[in-house]
N, C-alpha and C positions, 0 to 999 in steps of 0.2 A: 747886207750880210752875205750874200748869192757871189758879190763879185770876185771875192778873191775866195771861197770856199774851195777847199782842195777833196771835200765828200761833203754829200749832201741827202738827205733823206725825204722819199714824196712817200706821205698818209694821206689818209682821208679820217675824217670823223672823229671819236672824241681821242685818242692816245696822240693824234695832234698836239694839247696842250701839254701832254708832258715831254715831248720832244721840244719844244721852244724852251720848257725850262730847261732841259738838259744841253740844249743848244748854248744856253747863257751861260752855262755853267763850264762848259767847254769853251766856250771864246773866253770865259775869265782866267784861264788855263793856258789858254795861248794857243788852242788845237782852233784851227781854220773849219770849220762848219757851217752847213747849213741847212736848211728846210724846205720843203715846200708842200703847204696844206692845200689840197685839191678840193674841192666846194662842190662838183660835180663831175660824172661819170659818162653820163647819155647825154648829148653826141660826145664824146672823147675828144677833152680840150687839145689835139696832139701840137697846133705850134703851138699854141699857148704854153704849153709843158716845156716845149723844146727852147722856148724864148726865153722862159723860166730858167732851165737848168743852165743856159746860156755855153762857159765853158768848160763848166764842174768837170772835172777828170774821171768821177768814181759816184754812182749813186746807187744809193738803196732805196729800194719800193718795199715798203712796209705796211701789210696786211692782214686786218682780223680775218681773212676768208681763203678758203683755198676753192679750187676746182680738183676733183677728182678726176686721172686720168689726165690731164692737163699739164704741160710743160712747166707751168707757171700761174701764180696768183691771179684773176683780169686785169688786176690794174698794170701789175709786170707787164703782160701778154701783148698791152695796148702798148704799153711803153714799147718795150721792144720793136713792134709791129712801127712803130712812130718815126725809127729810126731804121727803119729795113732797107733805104733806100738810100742814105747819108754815106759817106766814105769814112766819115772821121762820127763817132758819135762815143760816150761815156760809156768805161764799165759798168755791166749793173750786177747787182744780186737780188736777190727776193727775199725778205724775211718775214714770215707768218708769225702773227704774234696774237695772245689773246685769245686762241679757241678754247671752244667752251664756256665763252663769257669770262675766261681768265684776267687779272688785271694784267695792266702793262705797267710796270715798273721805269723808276730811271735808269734802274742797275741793269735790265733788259735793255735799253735804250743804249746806255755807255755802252753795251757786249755789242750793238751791231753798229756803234760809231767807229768803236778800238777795229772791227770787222772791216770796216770801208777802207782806213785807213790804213791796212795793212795791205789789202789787194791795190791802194795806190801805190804805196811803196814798193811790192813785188812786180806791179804792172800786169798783173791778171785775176782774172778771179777761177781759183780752184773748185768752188763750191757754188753752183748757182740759187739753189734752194735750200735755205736754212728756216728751221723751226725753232721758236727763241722761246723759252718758259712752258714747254709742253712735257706731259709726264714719260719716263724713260732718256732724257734727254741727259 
């Protein structure tokens, strides 16, 4: 699914499974997508990720956690940091999702695919930090 995906979303833990459905449901649609669920944190799989994302144009790091003070989510932070050294590497955005023990929806999921998808089309991203279902939003 990875190989021709034109945005692509890295979680961890359980909103994972609703991203594969929402994934299904978008390729049934015809929208190029795809996923990738990380298993682990410590050591920071960084080729591993980067083997992973391979040529993806646009990806999102999707995160129940944030750091305070902090540019970015850790798993963003790593990502980024992963790619600090590459010439050519994917746009990324951050999107925090699920604080507070909040659920993660598909219709949250569709808002930061339609997200990816639009910063590929523009070719930048305007916004590096977005909050997705939290209150005031």
């Amino acid at each position: 699914m990875m190989e021709d995906a034109e945005a692509a979303i890295i979680g961890l833990g359980s909103a994972t499974g609703t991203v594969r459905h929402v994934v299904d449901e978008l390729r049934e649609e015809g929208k190029k997508v795809g996923m990738i669920k990380m298993r682990l944190f410590r050591p920071f799989p960084a080729e591993d990720l980067k083997k992973a994302i391979g040529n993806v144009p646009v990806i999102g790091v999707m995160e129940k956690c944030i750091s305070f003070g902090a540019a970015a989510s850790p798993v963003m932070q790593e990502t980024m940091t992963s790619y600090y050294h590459d010439e050519e590497k994917p746009l990324m955005a951050n999107y925090v999702v699920g604080l507070g023990g909040r659920d993660v929806s598909p219709d949250m999921i569709r808002k930061i695919y339609d997200n990816l998808l639009e910063i590929k089309k523009e070719g930048k991203v305007t916004k590096t930090m977005n909050y997705i279902g939290v209150r005031g939003e």
